[in-house]
DRENDO-1510 file (C-alpha; in Angstrom, 1 decimal, always signed):
<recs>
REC; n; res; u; v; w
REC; 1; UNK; +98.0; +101.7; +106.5 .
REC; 2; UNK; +96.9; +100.8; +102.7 .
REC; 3; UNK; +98.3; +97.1; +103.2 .
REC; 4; UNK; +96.3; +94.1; +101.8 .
REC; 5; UNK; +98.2; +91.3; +103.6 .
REC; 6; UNK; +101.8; +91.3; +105.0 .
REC; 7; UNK; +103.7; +88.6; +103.0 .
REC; 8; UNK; +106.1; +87.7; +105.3 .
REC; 9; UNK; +105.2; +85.6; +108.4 .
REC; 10; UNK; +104.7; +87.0; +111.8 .
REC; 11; UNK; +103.8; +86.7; +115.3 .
REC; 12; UNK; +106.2; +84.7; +117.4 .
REC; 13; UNK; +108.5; +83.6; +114.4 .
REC; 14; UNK; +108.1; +86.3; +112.4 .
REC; 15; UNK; +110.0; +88.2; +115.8 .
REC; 16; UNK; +113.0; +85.5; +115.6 .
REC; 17; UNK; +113.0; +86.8; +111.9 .
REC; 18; UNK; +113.3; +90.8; +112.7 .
REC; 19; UNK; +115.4; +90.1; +115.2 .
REC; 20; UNK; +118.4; +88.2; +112.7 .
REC; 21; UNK; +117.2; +91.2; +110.6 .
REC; 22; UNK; +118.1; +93.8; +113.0 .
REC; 23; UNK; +121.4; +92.2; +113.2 .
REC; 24; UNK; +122.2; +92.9; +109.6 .
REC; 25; UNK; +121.0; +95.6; +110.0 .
REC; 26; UNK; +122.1; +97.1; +113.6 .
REC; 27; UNK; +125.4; +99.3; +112.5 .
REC; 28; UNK; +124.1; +100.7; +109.2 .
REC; 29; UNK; +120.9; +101.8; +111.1 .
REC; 30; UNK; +123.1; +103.1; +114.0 .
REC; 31; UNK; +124.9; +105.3; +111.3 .
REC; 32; UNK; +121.5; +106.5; +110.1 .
REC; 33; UNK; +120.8; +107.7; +113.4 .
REC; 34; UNK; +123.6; +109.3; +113.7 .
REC; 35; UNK; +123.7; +111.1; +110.3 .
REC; 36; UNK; +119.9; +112.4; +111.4 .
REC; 37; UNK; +120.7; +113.3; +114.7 .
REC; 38; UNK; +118.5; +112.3; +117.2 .
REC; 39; UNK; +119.6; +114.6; +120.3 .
REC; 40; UNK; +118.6; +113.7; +124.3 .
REC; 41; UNK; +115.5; +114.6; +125.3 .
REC; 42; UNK; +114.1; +114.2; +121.8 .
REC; 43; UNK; +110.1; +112.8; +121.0 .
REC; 44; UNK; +110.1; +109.8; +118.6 .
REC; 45; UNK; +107.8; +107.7; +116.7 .
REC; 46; UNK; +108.5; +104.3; +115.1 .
REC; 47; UNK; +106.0; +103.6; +112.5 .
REC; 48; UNK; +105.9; +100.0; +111.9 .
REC; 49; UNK; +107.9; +99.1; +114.7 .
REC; 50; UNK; +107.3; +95.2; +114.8 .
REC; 51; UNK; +109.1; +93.6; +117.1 .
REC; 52; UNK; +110.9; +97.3; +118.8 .
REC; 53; UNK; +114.5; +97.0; +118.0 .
REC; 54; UNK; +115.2; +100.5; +116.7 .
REC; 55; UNK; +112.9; +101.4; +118.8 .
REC; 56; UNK; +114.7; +100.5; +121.4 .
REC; 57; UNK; +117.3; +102.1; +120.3 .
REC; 58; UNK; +115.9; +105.5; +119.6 .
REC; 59; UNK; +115.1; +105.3; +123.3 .
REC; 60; UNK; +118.3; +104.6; +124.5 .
REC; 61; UNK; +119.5; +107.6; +122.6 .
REC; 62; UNK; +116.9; +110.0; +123.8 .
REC; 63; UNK; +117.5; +109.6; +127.3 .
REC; 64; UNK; +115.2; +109.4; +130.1 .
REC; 65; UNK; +114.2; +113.1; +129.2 .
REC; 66; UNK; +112.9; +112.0; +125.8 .
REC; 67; UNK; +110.2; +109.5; +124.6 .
REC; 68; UNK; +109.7; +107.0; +122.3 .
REC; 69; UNK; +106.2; +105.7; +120.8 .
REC; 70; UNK; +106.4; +102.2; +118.7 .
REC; 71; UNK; +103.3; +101.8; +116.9 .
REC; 72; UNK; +102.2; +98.6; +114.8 .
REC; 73; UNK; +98.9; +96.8; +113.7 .
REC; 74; UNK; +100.1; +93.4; +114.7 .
REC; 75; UNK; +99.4; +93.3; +118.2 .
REC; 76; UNK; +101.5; +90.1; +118.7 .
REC; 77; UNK; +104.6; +91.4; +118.1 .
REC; 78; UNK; +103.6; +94.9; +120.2 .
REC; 79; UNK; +103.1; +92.5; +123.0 .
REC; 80; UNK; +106.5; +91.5; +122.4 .
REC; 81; UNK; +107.7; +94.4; +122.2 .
REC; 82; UNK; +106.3; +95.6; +125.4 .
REC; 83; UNK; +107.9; +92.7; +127.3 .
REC; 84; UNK; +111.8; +93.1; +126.2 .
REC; 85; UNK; +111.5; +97.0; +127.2 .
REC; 86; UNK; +110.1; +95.8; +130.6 .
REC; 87; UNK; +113.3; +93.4; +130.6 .
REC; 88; UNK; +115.4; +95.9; +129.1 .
REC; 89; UNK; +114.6; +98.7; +131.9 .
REC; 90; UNK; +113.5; +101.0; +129.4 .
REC; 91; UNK; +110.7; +103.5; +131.1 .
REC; 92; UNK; +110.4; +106.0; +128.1 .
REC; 93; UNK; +108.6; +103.8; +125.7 .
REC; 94; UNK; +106.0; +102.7; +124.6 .
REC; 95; UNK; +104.2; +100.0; +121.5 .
REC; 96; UNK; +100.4; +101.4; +120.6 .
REC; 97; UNK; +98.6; +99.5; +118.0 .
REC; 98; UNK; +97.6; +102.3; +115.4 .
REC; 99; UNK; +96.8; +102.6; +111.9 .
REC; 100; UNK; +99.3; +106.2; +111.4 .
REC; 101; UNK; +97.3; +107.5; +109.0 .
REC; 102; UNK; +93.9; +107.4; +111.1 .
REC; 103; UNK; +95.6; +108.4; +114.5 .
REC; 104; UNK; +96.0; +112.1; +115.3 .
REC; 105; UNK; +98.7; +112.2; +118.2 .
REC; 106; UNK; +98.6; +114.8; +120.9 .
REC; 107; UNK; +102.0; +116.5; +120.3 .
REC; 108; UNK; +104.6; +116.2; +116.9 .
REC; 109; UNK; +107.5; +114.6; +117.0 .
REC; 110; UNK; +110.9; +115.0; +116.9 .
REC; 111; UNK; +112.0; +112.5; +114.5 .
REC; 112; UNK; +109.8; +109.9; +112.9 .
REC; 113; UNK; +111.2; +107.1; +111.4 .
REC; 114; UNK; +110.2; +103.6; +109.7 .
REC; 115; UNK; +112.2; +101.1; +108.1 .
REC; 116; UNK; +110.8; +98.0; +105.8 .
REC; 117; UNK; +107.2; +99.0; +106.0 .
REC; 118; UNK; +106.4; +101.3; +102.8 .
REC; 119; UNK; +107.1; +98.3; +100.5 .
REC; 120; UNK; +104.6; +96.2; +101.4 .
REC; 121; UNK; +102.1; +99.4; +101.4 .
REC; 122; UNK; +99.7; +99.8; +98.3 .
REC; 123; UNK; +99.7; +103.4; +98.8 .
REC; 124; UNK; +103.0; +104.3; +100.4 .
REC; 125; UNK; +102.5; +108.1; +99.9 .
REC; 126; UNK; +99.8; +108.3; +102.2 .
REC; 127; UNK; +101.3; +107.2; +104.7 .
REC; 128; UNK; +104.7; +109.6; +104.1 .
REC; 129; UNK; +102.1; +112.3; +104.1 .
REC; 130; UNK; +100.8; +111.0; +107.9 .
REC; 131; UNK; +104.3; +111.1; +108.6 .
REC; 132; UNK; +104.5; +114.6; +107.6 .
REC; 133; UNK; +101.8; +115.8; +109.8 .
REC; 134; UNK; +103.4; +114.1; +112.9 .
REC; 135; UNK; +106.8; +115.5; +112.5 .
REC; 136; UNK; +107.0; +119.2; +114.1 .
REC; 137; UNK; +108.4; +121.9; +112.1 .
REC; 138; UNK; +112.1; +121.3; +112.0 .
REC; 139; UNK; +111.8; +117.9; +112.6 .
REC; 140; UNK; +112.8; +114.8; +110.4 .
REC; 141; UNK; +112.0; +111.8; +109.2 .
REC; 142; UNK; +114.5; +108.9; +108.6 .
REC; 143; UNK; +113.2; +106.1; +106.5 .
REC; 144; UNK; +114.5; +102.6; +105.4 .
REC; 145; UNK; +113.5; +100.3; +102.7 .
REC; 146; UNK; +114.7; +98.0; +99.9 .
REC; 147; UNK; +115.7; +97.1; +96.1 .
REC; 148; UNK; +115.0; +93.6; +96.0 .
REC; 149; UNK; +116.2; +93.9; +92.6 .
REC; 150; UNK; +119.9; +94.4; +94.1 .
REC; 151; UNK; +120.5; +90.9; +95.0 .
REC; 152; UNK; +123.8; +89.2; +93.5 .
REC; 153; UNK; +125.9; +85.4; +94.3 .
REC; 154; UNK; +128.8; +84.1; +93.5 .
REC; 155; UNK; +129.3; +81.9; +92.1 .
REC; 156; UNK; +125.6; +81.7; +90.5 .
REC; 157; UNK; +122.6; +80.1; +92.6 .
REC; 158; UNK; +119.5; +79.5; +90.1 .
REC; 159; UNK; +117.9; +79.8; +93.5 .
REC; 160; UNK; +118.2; +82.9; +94.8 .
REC; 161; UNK; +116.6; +84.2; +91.6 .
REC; 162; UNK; +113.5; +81.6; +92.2 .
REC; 163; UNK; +113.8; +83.5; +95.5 .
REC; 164; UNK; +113.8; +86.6; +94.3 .
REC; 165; UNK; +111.0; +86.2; +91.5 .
REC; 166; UNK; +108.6; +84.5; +94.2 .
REC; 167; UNK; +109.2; +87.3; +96.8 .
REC; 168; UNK; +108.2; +90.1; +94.4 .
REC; 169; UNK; +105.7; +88.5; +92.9 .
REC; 170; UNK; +103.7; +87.9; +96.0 .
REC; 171; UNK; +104.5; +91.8; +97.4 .
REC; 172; UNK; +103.6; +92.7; +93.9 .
REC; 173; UNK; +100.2; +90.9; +94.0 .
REC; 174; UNK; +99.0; +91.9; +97.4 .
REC; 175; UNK; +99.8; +95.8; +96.0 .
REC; 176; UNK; +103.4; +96.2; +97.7 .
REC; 177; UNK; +106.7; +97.8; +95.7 .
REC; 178; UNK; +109.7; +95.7; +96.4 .
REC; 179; UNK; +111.7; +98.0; +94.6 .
REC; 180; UNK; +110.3; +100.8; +96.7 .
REC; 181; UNK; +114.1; +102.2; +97.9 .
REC; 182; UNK; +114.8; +104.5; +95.1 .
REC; 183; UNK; +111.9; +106.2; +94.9 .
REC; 184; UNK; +111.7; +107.5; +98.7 .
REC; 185; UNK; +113.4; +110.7; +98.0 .
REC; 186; UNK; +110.5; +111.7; +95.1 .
REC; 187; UNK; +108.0; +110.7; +97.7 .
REC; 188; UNK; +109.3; +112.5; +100.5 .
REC; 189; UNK; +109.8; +115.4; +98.3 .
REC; 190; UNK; +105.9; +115.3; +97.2 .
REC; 191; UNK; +105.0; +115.0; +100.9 .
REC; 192; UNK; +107.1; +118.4; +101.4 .
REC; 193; UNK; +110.0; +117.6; +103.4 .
REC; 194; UNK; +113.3; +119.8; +102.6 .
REC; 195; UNK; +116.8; +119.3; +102.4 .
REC; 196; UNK; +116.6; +115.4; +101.7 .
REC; 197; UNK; +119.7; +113.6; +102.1 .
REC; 198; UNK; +120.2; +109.9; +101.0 .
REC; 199; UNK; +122.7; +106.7; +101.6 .
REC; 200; UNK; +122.8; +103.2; +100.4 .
REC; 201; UNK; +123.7; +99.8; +102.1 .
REC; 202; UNK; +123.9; +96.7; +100.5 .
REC; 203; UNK; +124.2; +93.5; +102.6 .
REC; 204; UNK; +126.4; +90.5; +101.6 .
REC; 205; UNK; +128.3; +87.9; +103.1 .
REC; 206; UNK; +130.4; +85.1; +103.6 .
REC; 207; UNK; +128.7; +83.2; +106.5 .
REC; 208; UNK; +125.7; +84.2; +108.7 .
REC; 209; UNK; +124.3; +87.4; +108.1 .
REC; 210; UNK; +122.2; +87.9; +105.1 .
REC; 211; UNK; +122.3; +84.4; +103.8 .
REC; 212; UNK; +120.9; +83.0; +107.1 .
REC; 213; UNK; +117.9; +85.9; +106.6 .
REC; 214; UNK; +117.4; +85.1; +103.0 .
REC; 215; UNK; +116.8; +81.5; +103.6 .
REC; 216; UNK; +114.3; +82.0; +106.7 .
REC; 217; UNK; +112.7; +84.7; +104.8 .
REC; 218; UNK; +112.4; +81.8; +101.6 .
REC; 219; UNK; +110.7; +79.9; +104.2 .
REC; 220; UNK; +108.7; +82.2; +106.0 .
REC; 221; UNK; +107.1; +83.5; +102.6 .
REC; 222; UNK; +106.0; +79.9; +101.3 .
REC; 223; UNK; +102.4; +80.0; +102.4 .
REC; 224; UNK; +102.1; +82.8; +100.3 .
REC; 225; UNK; +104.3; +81.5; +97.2 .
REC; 226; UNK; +101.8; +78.5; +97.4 .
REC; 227; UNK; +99.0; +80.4; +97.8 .
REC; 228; UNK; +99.5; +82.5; +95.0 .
REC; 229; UNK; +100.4; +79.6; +92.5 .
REC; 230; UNK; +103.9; +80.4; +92.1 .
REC; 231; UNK; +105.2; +77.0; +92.3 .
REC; 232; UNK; +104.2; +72.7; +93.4 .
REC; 233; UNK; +104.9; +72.3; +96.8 .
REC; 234; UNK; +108.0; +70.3; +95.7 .
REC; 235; UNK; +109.6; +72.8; +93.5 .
REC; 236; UNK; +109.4; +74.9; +96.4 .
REC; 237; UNK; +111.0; +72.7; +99.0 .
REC; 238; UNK; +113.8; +72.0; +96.3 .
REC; 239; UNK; +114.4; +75.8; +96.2 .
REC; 240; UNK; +115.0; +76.6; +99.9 .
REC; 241; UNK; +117.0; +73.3; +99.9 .
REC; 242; UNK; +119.0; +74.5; +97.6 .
REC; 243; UNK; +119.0; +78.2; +98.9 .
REC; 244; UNK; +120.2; +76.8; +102.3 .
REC; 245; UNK; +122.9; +74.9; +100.8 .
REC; 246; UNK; +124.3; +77.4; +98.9 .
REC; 247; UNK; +124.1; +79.8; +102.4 .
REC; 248; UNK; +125.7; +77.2; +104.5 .
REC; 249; UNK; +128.9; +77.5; +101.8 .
REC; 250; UNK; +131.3; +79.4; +103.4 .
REC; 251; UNK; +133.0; +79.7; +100.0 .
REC; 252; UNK; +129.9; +81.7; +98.2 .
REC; 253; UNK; +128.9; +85.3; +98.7 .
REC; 254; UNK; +125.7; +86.3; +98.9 .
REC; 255; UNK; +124.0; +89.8; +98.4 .
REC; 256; UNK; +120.5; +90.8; +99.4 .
REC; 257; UNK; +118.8; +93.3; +98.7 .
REC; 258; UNK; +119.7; +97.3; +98.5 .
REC; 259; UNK; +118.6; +99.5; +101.4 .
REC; 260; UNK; +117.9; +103.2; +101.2 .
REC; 261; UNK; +118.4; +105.0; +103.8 .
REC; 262; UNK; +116.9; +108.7; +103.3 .
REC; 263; UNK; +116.4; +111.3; +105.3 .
REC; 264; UNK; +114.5; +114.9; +105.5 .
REC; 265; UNK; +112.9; +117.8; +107.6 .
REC; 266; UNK; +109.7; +119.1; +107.8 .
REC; 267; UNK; +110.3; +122.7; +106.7 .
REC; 268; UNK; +113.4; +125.0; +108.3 .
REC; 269; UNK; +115.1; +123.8; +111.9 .
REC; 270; UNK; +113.6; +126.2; +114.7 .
REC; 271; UNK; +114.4; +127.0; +118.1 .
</recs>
């Protein structure tokens, strides 16, 4: 999918990770999917599904008429995946491991949606355009991704902007935009979707939430940090020290990044 290397850690952790994600991000992605629609008996595709939480809920929503398709190159966390549906009872799934610009699926989909995965793509418009081809005329395509640039604390946390500089650096150097979110509506426009409509969350908190994510996201980003040269071992434990501390405050505020959340169809709604 035009990726060099995934910066983030993944795997078994990297699921405990999505899954404080999906958290934070549970009721804005709910009203996503409510904005776009997604009706009973619908055909779905998760690009980039990970760990299968939306995807989860997209099958939930469709009904046991519908169907749901999670597909992923990291077959770790697809396995994962595949064993919380089982728990979950959900029989209208399923996790594939495909690259979606090679794969050619039997029948279009409904709606086709991805969220946090074009930012750590070196060619992000490629993939929109796959995306394109497997949504049926009429059908849309939901996406989610990030400013990074949007962060904010109070009071200041020299920290969070280490944080912040090692993060895009590293995305940056393995060819990823981490500052991808306001320029999804130009690429789904170049791609060919119509009638594109757009929102914007911005996480923040007292306690929990975003602060807890920011800190194991530090962490879970440090082979990379090192790897790259960004900072001594040392300096880098200092930082998600003091990251942690500042997060455990229940007297700061913290604000992560922006997420876009745009949506689009493929051409005019038919019968």
């Amino acid at each position: 999918m035009g990726t060099n290397k995934y910066v983030i850690r993944g795997g078994e952790e990297g699921r405990e990770r999505l899954r404080l994600l999906s958290e934070v991000m549970g009721p804005s992605t709910r009203a996503l999917l409510e904005d776009v629609r997604v009706a009973d008996g619908a055909a779905c595709l998760d690009v980039g599904c990970g760990g299968g939480d939306v995807t989860f809920e997209l099958a939930q929503r469709v009904g046991p008429a519908g169907r749901v398709i999670g597909i992923d190159v990291d077959e770790i966390e697809l396995e994962i995946a595949r064993r919380e549906s089982k728990q979950k009872g959900l029989v209208n799934i399923s996790f594939e491991a495909r690259d979606v610009c090679q794969w050619e699926p039997a029948e279009r989909f409904d709606v086709v949606y991805s969220r946090f995965l074009l930012t750590h793509l070196t060619n992000p418009g490629h993939v929109i355009e796959a995306m394109h081809r497997h949504a049926r005329p009429g059908g849309v395509i939901a996406l989610e991704d990030i400013d990074f640039r949007g962060h904010f604390a109070e009071p200041t946390c020299p920290a969070l902007w280490k944080y912040v500089e090692f993060y895009t650096r590293t995305v940056q150097a393995r060819g990823g935009d981490p500052c991808i979110g306001p320029k999804l509506p130009g690429l789904l426009r170049k791609a060919g979707f119509q009638d594109i409509r757009m929102k914007l969350f911005h996480p923040a908190a007292l306690e929990g939430g975003i602060k807890l994510l920011t800190c194991i996201t530090l962490e879970y980003i440090a082979e990379a940090v090192l790897a790259d040269g960004l900072t001594s071992e040392g300096e880098l434990v200092e930082t998600i020290e003091e990251l942690r501390r500042f997060s455990d405050n229940p007297h700061t505020i913290l604000g992560g990044p922006r997420v876009f959340q745009v949506w689009a169809r493929n051409g005019p709604l038919t019968e």
